[in-house]
N, C-alpha and C positions, 0 to 999 in steps of 0.2 A: 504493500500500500504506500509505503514511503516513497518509491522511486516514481508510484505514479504520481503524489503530490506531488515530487521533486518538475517534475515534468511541467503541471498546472502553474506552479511557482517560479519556471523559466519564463514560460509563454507570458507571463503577466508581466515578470519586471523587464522583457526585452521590449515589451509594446512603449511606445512614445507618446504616441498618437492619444488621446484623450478618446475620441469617438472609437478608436480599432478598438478601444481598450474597452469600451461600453459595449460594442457588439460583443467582443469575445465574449462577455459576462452573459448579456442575454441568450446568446448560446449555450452556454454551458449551465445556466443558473436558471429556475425558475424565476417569477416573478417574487412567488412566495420567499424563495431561499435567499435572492436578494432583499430581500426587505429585514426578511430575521438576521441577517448579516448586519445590515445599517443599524439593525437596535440593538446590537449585542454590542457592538463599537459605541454608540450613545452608553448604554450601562456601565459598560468598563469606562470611558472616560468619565462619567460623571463620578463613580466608586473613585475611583483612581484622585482626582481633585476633591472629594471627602465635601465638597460644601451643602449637599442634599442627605436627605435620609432616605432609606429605601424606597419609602413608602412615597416620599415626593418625589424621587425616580420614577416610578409607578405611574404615578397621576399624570406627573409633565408629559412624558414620551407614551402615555399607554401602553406602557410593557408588564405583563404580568409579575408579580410578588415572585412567583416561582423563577423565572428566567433570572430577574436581579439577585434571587440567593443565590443562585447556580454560581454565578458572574461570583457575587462576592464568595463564596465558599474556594472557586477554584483561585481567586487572588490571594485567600487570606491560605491556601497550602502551597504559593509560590515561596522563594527564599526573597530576601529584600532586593538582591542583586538582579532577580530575574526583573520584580514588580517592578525595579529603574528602568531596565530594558524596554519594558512594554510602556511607561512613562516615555520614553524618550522616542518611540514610534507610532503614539496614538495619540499626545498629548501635543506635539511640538507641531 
């Protein structure tokens, strides 16, 4: 399974092109999957800047209580070095 991420994760960081980059996604992506994509990025950056509470995570973005603990459960078992990693690539 890795080498075929590894693959998805070629084709995406060689694209330039803003629109190639939006077909290839519609291609490969339901509408659905993208979208739960874009809320799971909302989630982790709001956790991640700490200035909401879950529950006003929730309300703001309409994202279910369940998906925002996922989110925080899988940050709060990252190490601190990782959580700066994904800081420095979803925040910045």
């Amino acid at each position: 399974m890795r080498a075929e991420w590894g693959l998805v994760l070629e084709k995406v960081v060689n694209h330039h092109d803003h629109n190639a980059l939006l077909e290839l996604f519609e291609l490969l992506l339901t509408e659905d999957e993208r979208s739960a994509i874009a809320s799971r990025l909302k989630v982790f950056q709001a956790l991640l800047k700490g200035e909401l509470s879950q529950r006003q995570i929730a309300g703001e973005f309409q994202i279910s209580i369940a998906t925002i603990t996922r989110c925080s459960n899988y940050l709060k078992n990252m190490t601190e070095e990782q959580r700066d990693k994904i800081k420095l690539l979803i925040l910045e």
